[in-house]
C-alpha positions as CSV (number, residue, x, y, z in Angstrom):
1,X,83.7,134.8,123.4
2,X,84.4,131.9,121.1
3,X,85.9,129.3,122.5
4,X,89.4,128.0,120.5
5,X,88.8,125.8,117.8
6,X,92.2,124.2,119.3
7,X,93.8,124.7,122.8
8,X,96.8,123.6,124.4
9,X,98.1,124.3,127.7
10,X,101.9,123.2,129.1
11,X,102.1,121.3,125.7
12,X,105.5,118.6,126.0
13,X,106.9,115.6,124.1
14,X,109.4,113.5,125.3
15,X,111.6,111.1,123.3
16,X,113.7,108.5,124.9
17,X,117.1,108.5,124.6
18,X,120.3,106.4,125.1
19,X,121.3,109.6,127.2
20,X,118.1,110.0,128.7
21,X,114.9,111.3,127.4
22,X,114.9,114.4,125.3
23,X,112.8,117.2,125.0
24,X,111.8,117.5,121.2
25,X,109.0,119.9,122.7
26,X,108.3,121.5,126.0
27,X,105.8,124.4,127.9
28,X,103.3,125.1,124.8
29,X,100.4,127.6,125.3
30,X,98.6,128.5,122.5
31,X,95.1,128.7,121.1
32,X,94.1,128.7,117.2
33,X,90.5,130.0,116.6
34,X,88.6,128.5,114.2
35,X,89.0,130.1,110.5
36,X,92.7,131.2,111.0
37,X,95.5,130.2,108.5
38,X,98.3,129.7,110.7
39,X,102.2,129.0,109.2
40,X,104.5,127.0,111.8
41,X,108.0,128.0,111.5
42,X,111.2,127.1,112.6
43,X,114.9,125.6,112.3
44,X,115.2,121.5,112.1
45,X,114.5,120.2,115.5
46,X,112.7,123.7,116.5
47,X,109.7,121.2,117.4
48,X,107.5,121.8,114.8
49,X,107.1,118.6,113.0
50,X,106.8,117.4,117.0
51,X,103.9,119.9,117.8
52,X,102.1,119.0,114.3
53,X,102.3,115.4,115.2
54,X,100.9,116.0,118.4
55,X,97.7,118.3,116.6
56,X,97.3,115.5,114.1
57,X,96.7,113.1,116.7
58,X,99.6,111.1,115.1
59,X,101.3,111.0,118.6
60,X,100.7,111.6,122.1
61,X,102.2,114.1,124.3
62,X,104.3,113.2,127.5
63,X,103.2,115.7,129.3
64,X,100.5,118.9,128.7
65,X,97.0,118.6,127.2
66,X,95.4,119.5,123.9
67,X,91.4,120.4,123.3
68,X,89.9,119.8,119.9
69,X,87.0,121.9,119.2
70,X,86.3,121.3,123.2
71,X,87.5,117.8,122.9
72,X,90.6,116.9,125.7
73,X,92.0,114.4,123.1
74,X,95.4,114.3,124.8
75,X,94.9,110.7,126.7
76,X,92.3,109.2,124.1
77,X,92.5,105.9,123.3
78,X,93.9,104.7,119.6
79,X,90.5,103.8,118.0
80,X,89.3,107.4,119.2
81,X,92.0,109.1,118.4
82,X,91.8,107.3,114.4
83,X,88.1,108.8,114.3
84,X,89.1,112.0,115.3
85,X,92.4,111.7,112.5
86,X,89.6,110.3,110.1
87,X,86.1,112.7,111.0
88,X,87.9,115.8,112.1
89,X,91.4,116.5,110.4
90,X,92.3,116.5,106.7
91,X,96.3,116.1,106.1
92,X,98.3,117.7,103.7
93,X,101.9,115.9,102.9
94,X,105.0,117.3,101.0
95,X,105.4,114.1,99.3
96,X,101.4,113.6,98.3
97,X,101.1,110.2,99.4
98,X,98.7,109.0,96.7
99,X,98.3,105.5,95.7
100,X,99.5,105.0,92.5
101,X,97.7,102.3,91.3
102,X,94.2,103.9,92.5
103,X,91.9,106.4,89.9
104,X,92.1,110.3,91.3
105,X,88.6,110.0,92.2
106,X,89.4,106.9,94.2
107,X,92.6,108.6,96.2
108,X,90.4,111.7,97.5
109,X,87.3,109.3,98.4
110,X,89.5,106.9,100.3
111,X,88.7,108.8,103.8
112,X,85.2,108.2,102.9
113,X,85.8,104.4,102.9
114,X,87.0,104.8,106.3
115,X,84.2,106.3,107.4
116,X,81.7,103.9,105.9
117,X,80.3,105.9,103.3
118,X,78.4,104.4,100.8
119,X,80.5,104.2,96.9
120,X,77.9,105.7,95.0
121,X,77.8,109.0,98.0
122,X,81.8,108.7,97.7
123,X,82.0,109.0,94.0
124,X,79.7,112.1,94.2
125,X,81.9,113.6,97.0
126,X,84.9,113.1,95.5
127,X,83.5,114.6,92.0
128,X,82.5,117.8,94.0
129,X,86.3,118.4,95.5
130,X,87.7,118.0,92.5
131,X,85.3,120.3,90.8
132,X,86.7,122.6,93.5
133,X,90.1,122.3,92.9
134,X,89.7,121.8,88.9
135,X,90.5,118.4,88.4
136,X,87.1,116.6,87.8
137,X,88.3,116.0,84.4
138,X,90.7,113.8,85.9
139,X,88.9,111.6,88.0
140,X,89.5,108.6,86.1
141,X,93.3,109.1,85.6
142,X,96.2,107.4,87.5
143,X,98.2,109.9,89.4
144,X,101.2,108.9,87.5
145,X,99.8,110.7,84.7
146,X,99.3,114.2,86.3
147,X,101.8,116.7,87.4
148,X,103.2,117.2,90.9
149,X,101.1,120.1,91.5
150,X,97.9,118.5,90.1
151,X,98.5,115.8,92.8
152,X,98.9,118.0,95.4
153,X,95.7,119.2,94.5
154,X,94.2,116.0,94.6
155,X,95.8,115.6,98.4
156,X,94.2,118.3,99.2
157,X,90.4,116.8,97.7
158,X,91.4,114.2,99.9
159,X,91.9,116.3,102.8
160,X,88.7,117.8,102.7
161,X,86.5,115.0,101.6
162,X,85.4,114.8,105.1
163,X,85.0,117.9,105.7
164,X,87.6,118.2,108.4
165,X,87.4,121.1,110.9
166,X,91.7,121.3,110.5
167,X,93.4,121.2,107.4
168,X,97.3,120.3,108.6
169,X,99.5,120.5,105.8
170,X,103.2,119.6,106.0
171,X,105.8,121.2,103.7
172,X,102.5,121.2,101.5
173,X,105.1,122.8,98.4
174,X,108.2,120.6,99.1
175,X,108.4,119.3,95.7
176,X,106.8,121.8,94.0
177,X,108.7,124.3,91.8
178,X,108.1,128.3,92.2
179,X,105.2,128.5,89.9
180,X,102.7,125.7,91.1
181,X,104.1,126.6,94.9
182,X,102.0,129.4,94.2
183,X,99.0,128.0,92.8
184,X,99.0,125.8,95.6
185,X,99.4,128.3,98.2
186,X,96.4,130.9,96.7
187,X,94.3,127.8,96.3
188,X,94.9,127.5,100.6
189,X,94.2,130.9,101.0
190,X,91.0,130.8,98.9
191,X,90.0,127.9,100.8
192,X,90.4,129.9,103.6
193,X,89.0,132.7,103.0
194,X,86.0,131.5,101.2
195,X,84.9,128.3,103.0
196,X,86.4,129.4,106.0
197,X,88.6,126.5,106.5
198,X,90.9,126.5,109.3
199,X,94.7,125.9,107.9
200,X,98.0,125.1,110.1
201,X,100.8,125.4,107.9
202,X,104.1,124.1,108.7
203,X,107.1,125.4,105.5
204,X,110.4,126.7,105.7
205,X,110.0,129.4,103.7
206,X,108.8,132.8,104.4
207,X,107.1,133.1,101.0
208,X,105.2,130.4,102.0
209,X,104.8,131.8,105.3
210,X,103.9,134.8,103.7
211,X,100.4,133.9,102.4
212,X,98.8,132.9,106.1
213,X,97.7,135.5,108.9
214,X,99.4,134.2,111.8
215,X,103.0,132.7,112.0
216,X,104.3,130.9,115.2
217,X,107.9,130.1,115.3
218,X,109.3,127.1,117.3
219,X,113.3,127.2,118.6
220,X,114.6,124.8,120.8
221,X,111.2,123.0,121.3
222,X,109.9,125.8,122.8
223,X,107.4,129.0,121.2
224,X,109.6,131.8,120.2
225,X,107.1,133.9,118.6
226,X,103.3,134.0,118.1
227,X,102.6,137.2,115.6
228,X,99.9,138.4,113.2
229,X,100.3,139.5,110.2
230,X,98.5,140.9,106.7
231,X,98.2,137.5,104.6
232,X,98.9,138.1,100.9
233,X,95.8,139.2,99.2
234,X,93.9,136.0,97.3
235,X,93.1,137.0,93.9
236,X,90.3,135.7,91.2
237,X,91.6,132.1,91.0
238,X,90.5,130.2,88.1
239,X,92.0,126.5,88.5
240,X,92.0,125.4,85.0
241,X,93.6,121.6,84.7
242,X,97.1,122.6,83.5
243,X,99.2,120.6,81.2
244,X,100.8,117.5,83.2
245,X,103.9,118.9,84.8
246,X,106.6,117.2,86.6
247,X,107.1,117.4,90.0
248,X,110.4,118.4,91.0
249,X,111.5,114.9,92.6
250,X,110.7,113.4,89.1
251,X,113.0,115.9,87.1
252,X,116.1,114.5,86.2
């Protein structure tokens, strides 16, 4: 049997309190093999954004541990812990988190810098995601000049630049109206299911939730339900560089 692309066992986190310290997340157990496309679920303060953090290596747990493709990456150190953010995850943000005054081509090879990676092998890498996601005709443009659901799809380049073995996105559609929340979403699940990326999803909303085949829901920092389910079908996707198109936190 294949072992879990990530593990965790008596997962918790811990924030201190005036009152005391309070349990944001507590008694995790859960194992994502690699290639799934899981959504995370659940009310404000369910512990979701807590367990996310804790996958992204963007905090540590208080109590619990957590493998990464083997790794026990629960204790590691902060310079380990940025090569594992930098070599092995990709991120996904609901606000994009581009820098504004940086070319598209420069915002999805900035991992690359990171990793020490020669400019003229970044400027080909970063050409090849956006070929994926169609932007390349872009790759010279400000992100101030491209719609909100053109930049997501540069944040997601970026996210894959590395070629991470996770792709966590957060609220990934957040600012996105109906229409491009579905681009985005069947350009996930083609990821997915053609390159066999594994995706951990964390949204609000069920549509969203819709398009992955797992969906674990968090309630008072604890798992309330882990269930599978049939993902909505990916069709022939043709990502064609739409018209610019505001995102929704730039409409008036």
């Amino acid at each position: 049997m294949t072992a879990a692309l990530i593990r965790v066992e008596d997962l918790a986190k811990d924030y201190p309190t005036a009152a005391g310290p309070y349990p944001a997340l507590h008694g995790v157990n859960l194992e994502i093999g690699a290639g799934e496309f899981v959504a995370i679920m659940g009310p404000s303060g369910s512990g979701k954004s807590t367990f996310m953090n804790l996958l992204g290596c963007l905090d540590a747990p208080t109590r619990g541990r957590y493998w990464l493709a083997g790794q026990d990456v629960a204790r590691l150190p902060t310079d380990a812990l940025a090569q594992i953010r930098n070599r092995q995850l990709g991120f996904v943000f609901q606000g994009f988190n581009l820098l504004q005054r940086s070319s598209v081509a420069d915002n999805v090879a900035l991992p690359l810098v990171y990793a020490r990676v020669a400019r003229a092998q970044r400027r080909i890498r970063a050409r090849e995601l956006l070929a994926q996601v169609g932007l390349e005709r872009y790759a010279e443009s400000l992100p101030s000049r491209i719609s909100g659901g053109q930049q997501q799809r540069v944040a997601i380049a970026r996210a894959l630049v590395n070629r991470p073995r996770v792709v966590l996105a957060d609220e990934p559609t957040g600012n996105l109206d109906s229409h491009t929340s579905e681009e985005i979403m069947a350009l996930f699940a083609r990821l997915n299911r053609d390159q066999g990326i594994t995706l951990v999803l964390v949204t609000h909303e069920p549509d969203i939730a819709a398009w992955a085949g797992r969906v674990i829901r968090f309630h008072d920092g604890a798992l309330a339900e882990d269930r599978r389910q049939l993902p909505r079908p990916v069709s022939s996707l043709s990502l064609s560089p739409e018209s610019p198109r505001p995102a929704r936190e730039q409409v008036a």
